[in-house]
KOLSEMI-302180 format. One record per residue (C-alpha): x, z, y. Coordinates in steps of 0.2 Angstrom, whole numbers, plus 2048, in hexadecimal, padded with zeros to 3 digits. Last residue first. Example, Ala and Ser with C-alpha at 12.3 -4.5 7.8 and 13.67 -1.06 7.14 Angstrom:
KOLSEMI-302180
node X = 844, Z = 824, Y = 7FB
node X = 83E, Z = 827, Y = 7EA
END
This chain:
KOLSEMI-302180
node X = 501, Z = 1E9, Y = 150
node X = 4F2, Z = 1F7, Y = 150
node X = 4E4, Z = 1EE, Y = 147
node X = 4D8, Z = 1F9, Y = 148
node X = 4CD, Z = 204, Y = 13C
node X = 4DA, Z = 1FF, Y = 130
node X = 4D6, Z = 200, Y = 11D
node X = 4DD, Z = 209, Y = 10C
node X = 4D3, Z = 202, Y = 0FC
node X = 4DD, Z = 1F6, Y = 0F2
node X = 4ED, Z = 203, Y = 0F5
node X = 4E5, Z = 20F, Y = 0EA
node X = 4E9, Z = 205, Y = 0DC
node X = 4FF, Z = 208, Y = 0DE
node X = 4FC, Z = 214, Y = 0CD
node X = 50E, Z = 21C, Y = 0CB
node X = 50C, Z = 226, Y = 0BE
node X = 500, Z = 22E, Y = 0C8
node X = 503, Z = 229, Y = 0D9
node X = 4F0, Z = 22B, Y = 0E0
node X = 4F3, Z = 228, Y = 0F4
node X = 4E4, Z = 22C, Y = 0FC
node X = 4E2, Z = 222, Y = 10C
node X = 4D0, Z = 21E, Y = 10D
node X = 4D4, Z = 21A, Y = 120
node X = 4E4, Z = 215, Y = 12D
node X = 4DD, Z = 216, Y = 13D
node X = 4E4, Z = 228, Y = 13E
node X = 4F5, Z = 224, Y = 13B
node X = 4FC, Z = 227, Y = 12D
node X = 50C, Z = 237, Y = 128
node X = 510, Z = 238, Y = 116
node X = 516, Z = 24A, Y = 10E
node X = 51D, Z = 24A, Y = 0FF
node X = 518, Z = 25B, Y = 0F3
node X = 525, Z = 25A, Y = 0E5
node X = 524, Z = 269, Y = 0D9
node X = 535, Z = 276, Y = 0DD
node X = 539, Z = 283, Y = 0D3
node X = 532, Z = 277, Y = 0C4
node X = 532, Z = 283, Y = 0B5
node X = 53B, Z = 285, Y = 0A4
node X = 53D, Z = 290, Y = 093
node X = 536, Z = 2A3, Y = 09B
node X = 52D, Z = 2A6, Y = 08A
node X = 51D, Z = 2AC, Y = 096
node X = 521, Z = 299, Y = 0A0
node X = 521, Z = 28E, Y = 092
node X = 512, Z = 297, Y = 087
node X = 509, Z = 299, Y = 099
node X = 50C, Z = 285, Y = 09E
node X = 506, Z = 282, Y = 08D
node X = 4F5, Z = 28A, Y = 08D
node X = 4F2, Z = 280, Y = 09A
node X = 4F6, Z = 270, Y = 092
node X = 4E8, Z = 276, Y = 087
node X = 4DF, Z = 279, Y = 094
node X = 4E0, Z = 266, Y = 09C
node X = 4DC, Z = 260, Y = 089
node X = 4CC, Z = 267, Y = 087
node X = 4C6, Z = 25F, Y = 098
node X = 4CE, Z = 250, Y = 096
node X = 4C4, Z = 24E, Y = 083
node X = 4CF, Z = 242, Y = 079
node X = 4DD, Z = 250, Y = 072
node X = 4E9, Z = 249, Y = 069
node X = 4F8, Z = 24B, Y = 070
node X = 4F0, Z = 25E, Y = 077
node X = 4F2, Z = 264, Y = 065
node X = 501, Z = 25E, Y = 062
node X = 508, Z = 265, Y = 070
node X = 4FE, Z = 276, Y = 070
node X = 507, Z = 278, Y = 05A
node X = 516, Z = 276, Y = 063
node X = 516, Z = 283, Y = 070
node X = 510, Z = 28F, Y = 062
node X = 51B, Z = 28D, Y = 055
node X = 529, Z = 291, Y = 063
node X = 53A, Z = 28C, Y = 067
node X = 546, Z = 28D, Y = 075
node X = 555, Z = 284, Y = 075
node X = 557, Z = 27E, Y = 088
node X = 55C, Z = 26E, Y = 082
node X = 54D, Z = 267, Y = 07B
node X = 54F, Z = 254, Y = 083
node X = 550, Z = 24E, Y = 06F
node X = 53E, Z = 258, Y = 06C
node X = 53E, Z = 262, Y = 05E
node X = 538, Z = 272, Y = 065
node X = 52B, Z = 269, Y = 06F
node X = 52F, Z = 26C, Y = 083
node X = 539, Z = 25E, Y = 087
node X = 536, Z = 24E, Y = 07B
node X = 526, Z = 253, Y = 076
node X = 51F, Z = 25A, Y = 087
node X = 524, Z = 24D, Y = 092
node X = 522, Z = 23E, Y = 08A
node X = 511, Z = 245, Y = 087
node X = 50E, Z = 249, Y = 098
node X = 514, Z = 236, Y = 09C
node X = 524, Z = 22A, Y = 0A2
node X = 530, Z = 238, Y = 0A4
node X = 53F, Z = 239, Y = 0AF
node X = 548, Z = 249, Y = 0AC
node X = 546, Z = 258, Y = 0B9
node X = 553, Z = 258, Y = 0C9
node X = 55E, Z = 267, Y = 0C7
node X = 55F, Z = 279, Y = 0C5
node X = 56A, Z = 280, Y = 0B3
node X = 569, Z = 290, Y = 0AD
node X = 576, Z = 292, Y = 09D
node X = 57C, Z = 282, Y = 09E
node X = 583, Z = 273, Y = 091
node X = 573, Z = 26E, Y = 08C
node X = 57C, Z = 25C, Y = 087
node X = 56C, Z = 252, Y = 08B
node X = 565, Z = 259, Y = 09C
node X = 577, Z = 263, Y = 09F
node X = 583, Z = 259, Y = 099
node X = 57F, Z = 248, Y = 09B
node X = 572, Z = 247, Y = 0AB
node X = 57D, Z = 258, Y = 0B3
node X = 58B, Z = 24E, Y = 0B0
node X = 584, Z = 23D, Y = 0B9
node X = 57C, Z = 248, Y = 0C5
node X = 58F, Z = 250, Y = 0CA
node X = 58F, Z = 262, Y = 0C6
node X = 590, Z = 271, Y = 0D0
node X = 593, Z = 284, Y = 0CA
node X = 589, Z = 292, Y = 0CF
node X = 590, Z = 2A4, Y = 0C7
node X = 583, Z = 2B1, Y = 0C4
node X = 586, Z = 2C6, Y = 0C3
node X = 577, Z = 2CD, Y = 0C3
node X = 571, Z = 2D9, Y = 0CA
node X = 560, Z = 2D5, Y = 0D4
node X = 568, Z = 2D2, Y = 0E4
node X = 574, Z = 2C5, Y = 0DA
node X = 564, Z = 2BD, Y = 0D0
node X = 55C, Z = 2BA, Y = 0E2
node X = 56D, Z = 2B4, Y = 0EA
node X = 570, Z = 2A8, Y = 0DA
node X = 55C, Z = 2A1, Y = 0DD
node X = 563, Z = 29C, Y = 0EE
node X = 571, Z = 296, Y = 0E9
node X = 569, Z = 28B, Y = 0DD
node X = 55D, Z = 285, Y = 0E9
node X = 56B, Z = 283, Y = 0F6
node X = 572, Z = 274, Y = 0EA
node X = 564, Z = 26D, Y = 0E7
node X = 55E, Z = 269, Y = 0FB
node X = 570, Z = 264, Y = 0FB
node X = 56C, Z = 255, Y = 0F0
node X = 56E, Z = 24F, Y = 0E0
node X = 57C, Z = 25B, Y = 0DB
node X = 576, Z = 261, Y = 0CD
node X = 577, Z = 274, Y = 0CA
node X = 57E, Z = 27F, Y = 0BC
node X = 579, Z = 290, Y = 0BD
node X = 585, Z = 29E, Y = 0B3
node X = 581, Z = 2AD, Y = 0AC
node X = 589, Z = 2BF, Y = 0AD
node X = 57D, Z = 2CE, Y = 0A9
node X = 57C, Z = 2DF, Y = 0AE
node X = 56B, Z = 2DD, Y = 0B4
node X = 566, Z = 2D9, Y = 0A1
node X = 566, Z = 2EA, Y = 09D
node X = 55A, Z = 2EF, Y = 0AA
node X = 558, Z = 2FB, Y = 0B9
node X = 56A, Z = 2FB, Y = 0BD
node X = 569, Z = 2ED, Y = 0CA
node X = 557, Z = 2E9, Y = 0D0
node X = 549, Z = 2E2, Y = 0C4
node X = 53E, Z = 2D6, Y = 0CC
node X = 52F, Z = 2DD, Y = 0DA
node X = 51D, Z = 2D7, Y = 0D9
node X = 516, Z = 2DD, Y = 0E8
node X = 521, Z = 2D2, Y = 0F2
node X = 525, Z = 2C5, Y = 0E3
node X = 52D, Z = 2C3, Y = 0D3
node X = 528, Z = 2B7, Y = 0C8
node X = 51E, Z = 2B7, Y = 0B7
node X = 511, Z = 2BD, Y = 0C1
node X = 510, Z = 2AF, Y = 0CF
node X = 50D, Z = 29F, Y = 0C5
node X = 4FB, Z = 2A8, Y = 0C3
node X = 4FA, Z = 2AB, Y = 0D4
node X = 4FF, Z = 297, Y = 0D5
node X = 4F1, Z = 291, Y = 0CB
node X = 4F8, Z = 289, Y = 0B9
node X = 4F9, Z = 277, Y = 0BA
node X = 4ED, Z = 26A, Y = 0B4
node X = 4E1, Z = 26D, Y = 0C4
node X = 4EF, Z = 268, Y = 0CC
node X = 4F0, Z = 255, Y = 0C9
node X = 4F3, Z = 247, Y = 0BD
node X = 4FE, Z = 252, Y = 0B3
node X = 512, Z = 24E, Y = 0B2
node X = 516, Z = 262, Y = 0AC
node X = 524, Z = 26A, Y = 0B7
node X = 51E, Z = 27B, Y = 0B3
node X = 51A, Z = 27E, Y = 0C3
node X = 51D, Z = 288, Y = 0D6
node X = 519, Z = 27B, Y = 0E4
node X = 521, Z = 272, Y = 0F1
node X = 523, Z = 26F, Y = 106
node X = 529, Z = 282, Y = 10B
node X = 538, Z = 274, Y = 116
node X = 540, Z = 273, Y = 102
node X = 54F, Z = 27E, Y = 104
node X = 548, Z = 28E, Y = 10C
node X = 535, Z = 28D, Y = 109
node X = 536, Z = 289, Y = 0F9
node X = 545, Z = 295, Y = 0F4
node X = 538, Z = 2A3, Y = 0F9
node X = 52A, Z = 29B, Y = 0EE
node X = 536, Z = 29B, Y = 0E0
node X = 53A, Z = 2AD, Y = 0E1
node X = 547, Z = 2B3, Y = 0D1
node X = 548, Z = 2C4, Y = 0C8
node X = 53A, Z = 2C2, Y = 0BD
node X = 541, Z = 2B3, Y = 0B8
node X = 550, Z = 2BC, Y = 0B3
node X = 549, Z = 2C9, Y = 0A9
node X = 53D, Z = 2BD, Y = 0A1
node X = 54E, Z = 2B5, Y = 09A
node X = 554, Z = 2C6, Y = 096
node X = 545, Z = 2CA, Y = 08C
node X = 545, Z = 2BB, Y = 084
node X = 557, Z = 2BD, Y = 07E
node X = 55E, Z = 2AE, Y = 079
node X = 564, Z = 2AB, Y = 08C
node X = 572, Z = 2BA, Y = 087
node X = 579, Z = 2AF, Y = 080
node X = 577, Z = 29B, Y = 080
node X = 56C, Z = 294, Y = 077
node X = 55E, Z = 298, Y = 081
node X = 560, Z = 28F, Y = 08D
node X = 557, Z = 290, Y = 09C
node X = 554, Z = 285, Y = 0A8
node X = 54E, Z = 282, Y = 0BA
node X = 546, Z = 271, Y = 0C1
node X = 545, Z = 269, Y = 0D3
node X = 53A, Z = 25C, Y = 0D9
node X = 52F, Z = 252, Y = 0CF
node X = 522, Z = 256, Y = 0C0
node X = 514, Z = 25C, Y = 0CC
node X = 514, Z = 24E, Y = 0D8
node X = 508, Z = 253, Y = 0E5
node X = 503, Z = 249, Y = 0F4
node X = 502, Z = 250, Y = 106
node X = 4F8, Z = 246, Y = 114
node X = 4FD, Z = 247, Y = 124
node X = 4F6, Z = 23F, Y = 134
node X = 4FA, Z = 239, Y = 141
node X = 4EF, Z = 238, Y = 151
node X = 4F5, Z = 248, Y = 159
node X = 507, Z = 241, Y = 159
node X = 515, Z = 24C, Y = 162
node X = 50F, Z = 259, Y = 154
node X = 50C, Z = 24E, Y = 145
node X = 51D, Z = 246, Y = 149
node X = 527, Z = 257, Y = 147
node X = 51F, Z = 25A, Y = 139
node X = 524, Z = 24B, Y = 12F
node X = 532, Z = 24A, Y = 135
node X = 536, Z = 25B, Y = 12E
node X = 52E, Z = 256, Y = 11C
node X = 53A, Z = 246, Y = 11A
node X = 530, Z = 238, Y = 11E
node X = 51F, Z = 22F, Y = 114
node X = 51B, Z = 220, Y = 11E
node X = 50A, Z = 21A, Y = 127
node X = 507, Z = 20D, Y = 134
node X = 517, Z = 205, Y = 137
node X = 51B, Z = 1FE, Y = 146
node X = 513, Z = 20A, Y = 14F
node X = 520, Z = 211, Y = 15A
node X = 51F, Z = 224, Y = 151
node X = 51E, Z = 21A, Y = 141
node X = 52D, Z = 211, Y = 144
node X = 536, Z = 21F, Y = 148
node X = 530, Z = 226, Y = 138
node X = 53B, Z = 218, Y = 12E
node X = 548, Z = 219, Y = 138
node X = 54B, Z = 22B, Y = 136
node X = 548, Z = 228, Y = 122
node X = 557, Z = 21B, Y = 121
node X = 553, Z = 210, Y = 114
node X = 548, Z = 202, Y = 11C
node X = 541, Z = 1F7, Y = 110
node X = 52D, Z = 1ED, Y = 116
node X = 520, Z = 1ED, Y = 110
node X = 514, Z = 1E3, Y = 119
node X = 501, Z = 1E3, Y = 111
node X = 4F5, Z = 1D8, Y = 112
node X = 4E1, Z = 1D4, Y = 118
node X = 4DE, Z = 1E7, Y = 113
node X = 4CD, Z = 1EC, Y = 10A
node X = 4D3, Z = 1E7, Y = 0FA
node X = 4C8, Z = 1E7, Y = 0F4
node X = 4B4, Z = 1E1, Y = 0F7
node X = 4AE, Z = 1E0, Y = 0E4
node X = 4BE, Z = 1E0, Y = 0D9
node X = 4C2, Z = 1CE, Y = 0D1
node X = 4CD, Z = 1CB, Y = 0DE
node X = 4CA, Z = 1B7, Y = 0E1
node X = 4CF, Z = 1BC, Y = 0F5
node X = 4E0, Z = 1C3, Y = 0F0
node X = 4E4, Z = 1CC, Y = 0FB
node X = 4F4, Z = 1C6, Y = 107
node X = 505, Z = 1CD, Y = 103
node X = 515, Z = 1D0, Y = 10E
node X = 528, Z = 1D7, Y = 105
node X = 535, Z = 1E0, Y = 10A
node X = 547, Z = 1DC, Y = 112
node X = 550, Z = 1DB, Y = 102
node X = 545, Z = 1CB, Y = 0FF
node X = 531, Z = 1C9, Y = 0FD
node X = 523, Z = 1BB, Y = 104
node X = 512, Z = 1B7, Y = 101
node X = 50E, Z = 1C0, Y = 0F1
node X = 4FB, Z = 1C2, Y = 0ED
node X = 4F3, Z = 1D6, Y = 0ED
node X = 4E5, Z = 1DA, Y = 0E3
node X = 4E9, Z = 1D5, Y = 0D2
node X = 4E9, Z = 1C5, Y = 0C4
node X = 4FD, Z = 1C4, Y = 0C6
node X = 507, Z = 1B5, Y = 0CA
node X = 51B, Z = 1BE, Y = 0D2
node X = 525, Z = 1AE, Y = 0CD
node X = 52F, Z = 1B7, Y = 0CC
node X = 541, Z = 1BA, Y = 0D0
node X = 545, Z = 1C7, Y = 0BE
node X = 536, Z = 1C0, Y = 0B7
node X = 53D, Z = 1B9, Y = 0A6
node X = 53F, Z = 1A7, Y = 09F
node X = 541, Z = 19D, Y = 0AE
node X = 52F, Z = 197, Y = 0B0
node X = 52B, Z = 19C, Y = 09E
node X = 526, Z = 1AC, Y = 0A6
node X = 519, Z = 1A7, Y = 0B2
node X = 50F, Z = 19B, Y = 0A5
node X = 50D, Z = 1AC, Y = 099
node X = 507, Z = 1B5, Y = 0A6
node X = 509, Z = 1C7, Y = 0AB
node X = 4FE, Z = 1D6, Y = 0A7
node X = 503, Z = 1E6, Y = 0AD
node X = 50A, Z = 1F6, Y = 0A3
node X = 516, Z = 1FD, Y = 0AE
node X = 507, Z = 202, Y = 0BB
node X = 504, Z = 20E, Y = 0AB
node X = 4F0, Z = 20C, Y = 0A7
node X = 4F7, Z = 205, Y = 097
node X = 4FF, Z = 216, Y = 092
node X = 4F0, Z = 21E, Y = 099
node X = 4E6, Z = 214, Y = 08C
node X = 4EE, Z = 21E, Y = 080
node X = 4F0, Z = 22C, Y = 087
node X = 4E8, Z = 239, Y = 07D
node X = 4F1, Z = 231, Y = 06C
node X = 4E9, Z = 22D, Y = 05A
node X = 4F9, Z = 228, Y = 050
node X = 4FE, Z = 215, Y = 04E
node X = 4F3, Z = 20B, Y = 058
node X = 4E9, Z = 1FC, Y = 055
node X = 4E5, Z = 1F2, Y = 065
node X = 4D6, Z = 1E5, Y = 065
node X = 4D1, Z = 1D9, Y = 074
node X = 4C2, Z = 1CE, Y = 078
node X = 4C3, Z = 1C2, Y = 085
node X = 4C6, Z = 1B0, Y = 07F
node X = 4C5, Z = 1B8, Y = 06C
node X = 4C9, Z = 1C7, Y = 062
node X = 4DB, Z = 1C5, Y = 06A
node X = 4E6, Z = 1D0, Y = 062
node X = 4F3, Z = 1E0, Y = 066
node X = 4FB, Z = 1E9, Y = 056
node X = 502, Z = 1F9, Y = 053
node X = 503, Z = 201, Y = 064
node X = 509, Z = 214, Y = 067
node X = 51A, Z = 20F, Y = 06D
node X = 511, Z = 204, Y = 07A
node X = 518, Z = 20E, Y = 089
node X = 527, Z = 20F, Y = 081
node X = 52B, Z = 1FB, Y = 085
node X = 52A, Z = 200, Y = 096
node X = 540, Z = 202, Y = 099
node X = 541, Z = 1F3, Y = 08E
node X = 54D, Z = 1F5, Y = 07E
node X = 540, Z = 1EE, Y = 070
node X = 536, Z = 1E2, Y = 078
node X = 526, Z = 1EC, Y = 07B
node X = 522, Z = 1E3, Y = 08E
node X = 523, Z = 1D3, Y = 085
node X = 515, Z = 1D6, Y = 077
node X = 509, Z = 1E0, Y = 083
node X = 509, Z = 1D1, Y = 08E
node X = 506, Z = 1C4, Y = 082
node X = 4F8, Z = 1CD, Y = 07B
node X = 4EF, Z = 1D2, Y = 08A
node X = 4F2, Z = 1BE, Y = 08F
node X = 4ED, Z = 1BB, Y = 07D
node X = 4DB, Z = 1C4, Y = 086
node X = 4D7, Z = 1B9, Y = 092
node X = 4DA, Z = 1BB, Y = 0A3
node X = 4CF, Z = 1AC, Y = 0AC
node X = 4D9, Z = 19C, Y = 0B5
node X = 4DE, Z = 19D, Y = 0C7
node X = 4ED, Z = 190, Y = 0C9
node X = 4F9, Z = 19B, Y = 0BD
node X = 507, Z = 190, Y = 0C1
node X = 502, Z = 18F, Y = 0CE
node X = 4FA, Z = 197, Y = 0DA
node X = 4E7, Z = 19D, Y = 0D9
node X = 4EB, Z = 1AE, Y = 0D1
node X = 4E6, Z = 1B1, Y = 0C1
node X = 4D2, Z = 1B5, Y = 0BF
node X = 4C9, Z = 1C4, Y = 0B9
node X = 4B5, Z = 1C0, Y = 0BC
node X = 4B0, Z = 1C1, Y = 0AB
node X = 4B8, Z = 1D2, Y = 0A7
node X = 4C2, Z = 1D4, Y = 097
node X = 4B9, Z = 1DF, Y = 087
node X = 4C4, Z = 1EB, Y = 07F
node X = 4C5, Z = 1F1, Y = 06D
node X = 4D0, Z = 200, Y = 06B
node X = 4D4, Z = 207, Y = 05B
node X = 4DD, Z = 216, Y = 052
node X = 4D1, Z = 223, Y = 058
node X = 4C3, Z = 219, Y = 052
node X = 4B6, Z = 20F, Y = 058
node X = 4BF, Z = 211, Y = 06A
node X = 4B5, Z = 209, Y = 076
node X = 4B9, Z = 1FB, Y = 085
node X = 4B0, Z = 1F3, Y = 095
node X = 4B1, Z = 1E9, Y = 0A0
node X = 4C4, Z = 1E9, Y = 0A0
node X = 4D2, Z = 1E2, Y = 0AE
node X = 4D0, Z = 1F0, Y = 0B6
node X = 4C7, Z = 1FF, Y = 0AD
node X = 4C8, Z = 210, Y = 0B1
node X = 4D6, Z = 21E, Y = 0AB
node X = 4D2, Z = 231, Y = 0B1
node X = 4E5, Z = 236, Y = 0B7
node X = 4DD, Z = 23C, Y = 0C7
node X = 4CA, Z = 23B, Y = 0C7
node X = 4C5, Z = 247, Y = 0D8
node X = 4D0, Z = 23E, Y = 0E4
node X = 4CB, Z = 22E, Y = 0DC
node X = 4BB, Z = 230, Y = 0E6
node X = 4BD, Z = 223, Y = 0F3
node X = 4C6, Z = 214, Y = 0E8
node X = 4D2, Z = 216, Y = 0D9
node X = 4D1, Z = 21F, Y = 0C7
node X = 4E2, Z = 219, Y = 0BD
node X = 4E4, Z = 20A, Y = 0B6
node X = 4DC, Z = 1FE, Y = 0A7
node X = 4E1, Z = 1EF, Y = 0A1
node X = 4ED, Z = 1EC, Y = 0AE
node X = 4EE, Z = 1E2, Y = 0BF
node X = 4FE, Z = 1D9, Y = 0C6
node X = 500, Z = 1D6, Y = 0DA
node X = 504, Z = 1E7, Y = 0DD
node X = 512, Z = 1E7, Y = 0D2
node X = 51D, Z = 1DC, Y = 0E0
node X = 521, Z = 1EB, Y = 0E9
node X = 51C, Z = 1FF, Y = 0EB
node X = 515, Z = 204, Y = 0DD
node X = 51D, Z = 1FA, Y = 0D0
node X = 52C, Z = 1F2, Y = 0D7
node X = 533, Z = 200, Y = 0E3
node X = 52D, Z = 20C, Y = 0D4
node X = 539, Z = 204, Y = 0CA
node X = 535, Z = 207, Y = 0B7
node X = 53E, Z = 1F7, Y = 0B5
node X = 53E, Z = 1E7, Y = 0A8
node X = 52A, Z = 1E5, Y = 0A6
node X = 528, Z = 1E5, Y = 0B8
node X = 534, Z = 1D4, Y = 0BB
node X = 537, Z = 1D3, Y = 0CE
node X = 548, Z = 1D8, Y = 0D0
node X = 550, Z = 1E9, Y = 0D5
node X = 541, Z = 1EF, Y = 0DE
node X = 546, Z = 1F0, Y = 0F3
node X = 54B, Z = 202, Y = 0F9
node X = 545, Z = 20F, Y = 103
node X = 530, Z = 208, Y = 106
node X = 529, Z = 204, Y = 116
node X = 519, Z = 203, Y = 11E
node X = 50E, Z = 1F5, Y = 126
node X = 4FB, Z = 1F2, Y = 124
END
């Protein structure tokens, strides 16, 4: 199968990036992890469950233990050094040690992690600090992969390979250009990968890119939402598939720090005044969602959108009008990133809105780097729009964010309440219990009128129609779902 990715990983070492042009889309794919995120034809219905990979099987004795059991069948791939011996468990061990070396981009992942040993050959025990939810989420993280210890003392590091992992997909070749792999035909998994290979290859330019498509050279892509549409039309045999990203796109804040934001009234005032849906459809293509933000695993996690609706106005739910509240005499100030024009008109958008409603707002640009300093860290804003902060988990998320001591709390607001659902949700085993916890969140967030993505990230991705089972699953970045795409034809 051939498609293309933006850019190439900036080396090949997956324990030194969060690169997802490494771990999602590049050399990652040839490593496997101890557990990952639900793959195969009914994923679509388990998103964010974890399964096993390299595990046969694993139990929890306690909350602060995990004993896991390796499979028999999981072999290195047959190259050298590695040469096709078994995974056993001090590869587990070695692993986790190396991807939590202080300073790492993924060493957070194992924050929770006491200790690590090998019981025996393929028996593995990990002590945790603190009881946590995602636990075995954290080592279901596509960042968490198992690399061998023979591999690495080749140079010292990873940074230019060699790429030896126990997974689906075997290196052939990568460069700038892209990157070509075979399956591996010792894959431990029953039948996968469906595909012979896969040629990635970089092109950046997104009209290049669906051009391609349209020629069919490249068999799927994910274009800019207009190109997208316009080749589904000329094209009866495309298809389009949309995939949600609930905690990307474009983010509003309030701070309530800074007067008259302290109010809640007036901050419910002013969201009362404002129509996401409407900015939606004029700066993002009506491609995108109203949330909180949250990084679920999918949107049965997030509040339903007529839900979403009444703390917004809308056509039968009007926002106050000039003179018909105290707070529409009001002067406030919207600072907004400038990470693309798409942003910028979303915050003038929302200032038109708030201007029809009475109040008096000022839009001022920032550069990302200043908007990154002094607005995400600094809180130096009184409404600020921009590109939400990278977070590696809900939890992530929600503590460091939302919590009212978290160190990425800018917008001020506090509340017993909100707190108290964090903790609670943080250790919350049973998914079902913990989903409506996290719901009960999103109303506590949005009914104190803290933060909420204007804008949730729907990307579109164009396939033709012999391309099957695809089902892209990119929570957190899971790349599995790759293992079981296939061609009815072979098109090139």
């Amino acid at each position: 199968m051939h498609f293309a990715v933006q850019e190439p990983p900036p080396h090949l070492d997956p324990h030194q990036t969060v690169s997802p042009a490494l771990v999602t889309w590049g050399p990652g794919i040839a490593y496997s992890r101890l557990f990952r995120f639900a793959t195969g034809p009914q994923a679509a219905s388990r998103n964010g469950e974890v399964e096993c990979d390299l595990c046969e099987t694993w139990e929890m004795p306690d909350t602060l233990t995990l004993r896991v059991t390796l499979r028999v069948g999981a072999r290195w791939q047959n190259t050298t050094p590695v040469s096709g011996r078994a995974v056993t468990a001090q590869d587990i061990v070695f692993s986790y040690g190396r991807q939590a070396t202080p300073g790492w981009p993924n060493a957070p992942l194992l924050f929770n992690m006491a200790s690590v040993r090998a019981v025996s050959g393929n028996v593995l025990e990990i002590k945790f600090k603190y009881p946590d939810a995602e636990a075995l989420e954290n080592f279901a993280d596509p960042h968490s992969v198992i690399v061998a210890e023979e591999a690495v003392r080749q140079s010292g590091d990873l940074l230019r390979g060699p790429v030896r992992g126990s997974g689906p997909w075997v290196v052939n070749s990568t460069d700038v250009e892209g990157a070509v792999y075979q399956a591996n035909p010792d894959y431990y998994e029953p039948g996968a990968p469906y595909l012979d290979g896969l040629d990635i290859r970089v092109i950046a330019d997104a009209g290049t890119r669906i051009a391609a498509v349209r020629n069919r050279l490249l068999d799927l892509d994910q274009p800019l939402v207009n190109d997208a549409k316009d080749a589904i039309a000329a094209f009866p045999a495309l298809k389009i598939t949309r995939v949600l990203s609930p905690s990307a796109g474009a983010a509003l804040w309030f701070n309530a720090s800074r007067p008259p934001l302290g109010e809640d009234g007036v901050r419910q005032a002013v969201l009362k005044a404002l129509d996401p849906w409407a900015v939606i459809a004029a700066a993002w293509e009506g491609e995108g969602i109203v949330s909180v933000g949250l990084p679920v695993p999918d949107a049965s996690w997030l509040l339903p959108e007529p839900e979403m609706k009444r703390y917004f106005v809308t056509e039968d739910r009007p926002g106050p009008s000039h003179g018909s509240t105290q707070a529409g005499a009001l002067k406030l100030q919207m600072k907004v990133g400038e990470f693309s024009p798409r942003y910028i008109q979303t915050a003038e958008e929302f200032a038109r809105q708030l201007a029809a409603a009475g109040f008096a707002i000022e839009v001022v640009r920032v550069t990302t780097r200043d908007f990154g300093e002094k607005v995400w860290l600094g809180g130096d804003y009184q409404i600020a729009v921009g590109a939400p902060p990278p977070v590696a988990s809900l939890n992530a998320y929600l503590y460091s964010t939302l919590h009212s001591q978290g160190a990425r709390n800018t917008h001020a607001s506090s509340s017993p309440a909100l707190d108290a659902l964090i903790e609670r949700q943080a250790v919350e085993f049973d998914r079902a219990a913990r989903r409506d916890l996290v719901l009960q969140i999103q109303r506590e967030v949005m009914g104190a009128a803290v933060s909420f993505n204007a804008m949730s990230n729907v990307s579109l991705w164009v396939s033709w129609d012999y391309v099957r089972g695809f089902a892209p699953n990119l929570y957190r970045g899971e790349n599995g779902w790759l293992t079981h795409v296939w061609l009815d034809k072979a098109p090139h």
